[in-house]
N, C-alpha and C positions, 0 to 999 in steps of 0.2 A: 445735297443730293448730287450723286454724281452726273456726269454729263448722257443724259438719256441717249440710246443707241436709235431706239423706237418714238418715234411721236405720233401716237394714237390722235387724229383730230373726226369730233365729231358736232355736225349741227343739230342743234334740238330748236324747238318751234310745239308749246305746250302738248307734251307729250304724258300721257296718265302719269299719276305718280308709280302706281305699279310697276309700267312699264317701263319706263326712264330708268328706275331702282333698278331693277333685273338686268338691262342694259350696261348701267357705270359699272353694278357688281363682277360685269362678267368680263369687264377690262381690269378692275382693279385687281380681281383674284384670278389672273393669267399665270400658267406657270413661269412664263417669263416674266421676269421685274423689273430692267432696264431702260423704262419710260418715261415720257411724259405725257400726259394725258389734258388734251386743248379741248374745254368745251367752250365754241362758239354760239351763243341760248339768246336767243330770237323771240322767246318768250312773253306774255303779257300776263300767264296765270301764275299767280302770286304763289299757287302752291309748287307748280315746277319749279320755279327760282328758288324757290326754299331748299325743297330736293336735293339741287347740284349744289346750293352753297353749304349744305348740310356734310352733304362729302367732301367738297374741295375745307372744308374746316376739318376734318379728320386724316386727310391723308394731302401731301403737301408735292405730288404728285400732277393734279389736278391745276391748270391754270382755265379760269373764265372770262370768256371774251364777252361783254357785253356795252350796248348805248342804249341812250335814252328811245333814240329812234332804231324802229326795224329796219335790219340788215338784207333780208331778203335770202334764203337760202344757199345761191351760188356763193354771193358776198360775203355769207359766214364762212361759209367754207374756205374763200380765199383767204380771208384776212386768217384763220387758223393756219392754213398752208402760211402763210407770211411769219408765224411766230417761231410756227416748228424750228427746231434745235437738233432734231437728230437726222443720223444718216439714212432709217429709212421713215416713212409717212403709211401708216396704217388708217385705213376710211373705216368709219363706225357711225351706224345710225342710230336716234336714242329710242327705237320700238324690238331693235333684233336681240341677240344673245350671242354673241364669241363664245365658242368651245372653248374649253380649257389649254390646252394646246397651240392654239390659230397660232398666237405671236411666235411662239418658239418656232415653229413649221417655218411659217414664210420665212422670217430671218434665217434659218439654217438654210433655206433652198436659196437667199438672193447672197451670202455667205458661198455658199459653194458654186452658184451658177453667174460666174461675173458678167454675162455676156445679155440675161435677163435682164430688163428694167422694172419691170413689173409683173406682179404674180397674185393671182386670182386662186379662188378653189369652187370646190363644190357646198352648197347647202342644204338643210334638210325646211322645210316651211311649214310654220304653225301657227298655228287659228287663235283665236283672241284669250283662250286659256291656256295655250304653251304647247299644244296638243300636235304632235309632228302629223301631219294629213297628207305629204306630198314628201319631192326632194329637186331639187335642180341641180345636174352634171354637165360638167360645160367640158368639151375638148380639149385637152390637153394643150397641142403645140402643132404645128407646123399646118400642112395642106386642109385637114380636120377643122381648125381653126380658122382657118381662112374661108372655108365654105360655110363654117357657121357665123361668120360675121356678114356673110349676106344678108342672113334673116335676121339675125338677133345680137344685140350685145355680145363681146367678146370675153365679157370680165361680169362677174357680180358683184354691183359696185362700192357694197360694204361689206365684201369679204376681200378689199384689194390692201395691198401692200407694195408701194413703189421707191425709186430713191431719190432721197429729197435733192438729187442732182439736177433732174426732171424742173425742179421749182426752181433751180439756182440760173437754167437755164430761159425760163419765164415761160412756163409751162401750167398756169394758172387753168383752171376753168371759163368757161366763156361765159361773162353774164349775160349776152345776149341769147344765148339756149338755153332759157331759164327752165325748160322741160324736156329739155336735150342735151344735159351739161355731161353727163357721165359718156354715153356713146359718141360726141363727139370731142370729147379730150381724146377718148380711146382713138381714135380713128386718128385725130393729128398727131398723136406719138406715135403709129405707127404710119404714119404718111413721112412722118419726119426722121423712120429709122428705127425707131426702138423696139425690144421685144420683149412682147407678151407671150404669157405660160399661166398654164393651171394647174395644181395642185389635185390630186386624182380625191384627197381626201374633205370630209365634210369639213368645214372650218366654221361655219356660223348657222344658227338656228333667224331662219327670217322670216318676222312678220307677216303675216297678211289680215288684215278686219276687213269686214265686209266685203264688196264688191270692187275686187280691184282693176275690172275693167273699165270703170270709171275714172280710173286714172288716166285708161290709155284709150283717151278719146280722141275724138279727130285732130285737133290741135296740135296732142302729140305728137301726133304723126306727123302732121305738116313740119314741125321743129324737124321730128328724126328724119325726116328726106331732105330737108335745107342745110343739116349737119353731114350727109352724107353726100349733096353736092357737092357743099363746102369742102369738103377733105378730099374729092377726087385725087385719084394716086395717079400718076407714071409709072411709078415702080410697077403698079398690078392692075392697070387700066379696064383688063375684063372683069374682073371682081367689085371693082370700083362701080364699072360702069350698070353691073348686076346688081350691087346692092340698091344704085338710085333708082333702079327700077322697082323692084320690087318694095322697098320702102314709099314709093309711089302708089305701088298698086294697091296698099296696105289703105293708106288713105279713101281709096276708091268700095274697101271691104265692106259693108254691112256691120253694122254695130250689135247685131245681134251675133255674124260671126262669131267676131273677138270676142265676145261674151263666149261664148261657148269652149274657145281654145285656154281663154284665161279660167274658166272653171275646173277643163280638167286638166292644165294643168297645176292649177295648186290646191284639188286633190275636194273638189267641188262639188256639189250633185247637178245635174244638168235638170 
């Protein structure tokens, strides 16, 4: 195999077999081919591990990260960041769907945009039958960006695509925001300089089962406002200092709120 351009890494943690399949399929059959594809599987259902070793025996693409003991989500992810081989690092979780397209997009836009480090898109969200019910567009670039990173993630963070310079740099995940790892990596590479962008176009179809404001319980939040102290900026001090607030006041919201914002937005009956 030639020497991969792209290193797709993703963590699985017993994921349906449905879904897992639908997931690898839609990395293996990308129109770009230039990969290598790290699954880091955290696994204990005997049918998931089946699954992935079922395709990393068919296509020689595939490298699996596995121990005896649980790795823990962040820690999957790093030790995949640790293997990757190519120049850039594409995130993939094992429940979503990559459009056909995703890898060729980013690569051509961090190809022409040297000054990018990392590049996000937009996604469309579907319900536990594949059924798109919603969509998430995220701001482009510049001032836009900056104001939506008050409130929310600047990136969605298995449509990202970054360069593995980022890791060469030691620009890891923090396993101590084991529910805050994605917003605040984002938040120290851009504390530290680097630039983010989105892609105006849909790149990945993402998951949602059930009630996912359960995920984003109080806990969360405590993480997401000690990752947003954590990364206070100089460079953008009012911004900075606007996000820790209101990531603050988020905590203090009613759980019935978020309930409410997380339904419509991913496309929910109230």
């Amino acid at each position: 195999m030639e020497q991969p351009l792209v290193s797709v890494v993703m963590a699985t943690y017993n994921e349906p077999m449905i879904y897992l399949s639908s997931s690898i399929m839609s990395i293996l059959n990308q129109t770009y081919r230039n990969i290598e594809f790290i699954i880091a599987d955290d696994s204990t259902n005997e049918e998931t591990i089946n699954v992935i070793r079922s395709f990393a025996e068919k296509d020689d693409r595939i490298l699996i990260i596995r121990h005896e003991e649980r790795m823990g989500f962040v820690k999957a992810l790093n030790e995949g960041l640790q293997k990757a081989k190519g120049k850039y690092i594409a995130r993939m979780d094992g429940d979503d769907i990559s459009l056909p397209h995703r890898l060729q997009q980013e690569v051509d836009y961090l190809e022409k945009h040297e000054y990018v480090d990392i590049v996000g898109g937009a996604m469309n969200i579907i319900n536990e039958t594949g059924m798109i019910v919603s969509e998430r567009i995220y701001p482009l670039h510049g001032m836009k960006l900056q104001l939506w990173t008050i409130f929310r993630t600047p990136l969605a963070h298995p449509t990202v695509m970054f360069r593995s310079a980022i890791i060469r740099k030691g620009g890891f995940y923090d396993t101590e925001q084991k529910k805050a790892e994605d917003i605040e990596f984002w938040l120290r590479l851009k504390k530290n300089g680097f630039c983010i962008e989105n892609l105006p176009d849909k790149l990945l179809n993402y998951r949602v089962v059930g009630d996912l404001s359960l995920k984003r319980n109080h806990e969360q939040w405590v993480f997401n406002y000690r990752a947003r102290k954590k990364n206070f900026s100089w460079r953008s001090p009012l911004f900075s200092l606007a996000s820790i607030i209101v990531s603050f006041l988020f905590i203090l919201v009613p759980a019935g709120v978020v309930k409410s914002i997380y339904n419509m937005e991913n496309g929910k009956k109230l």
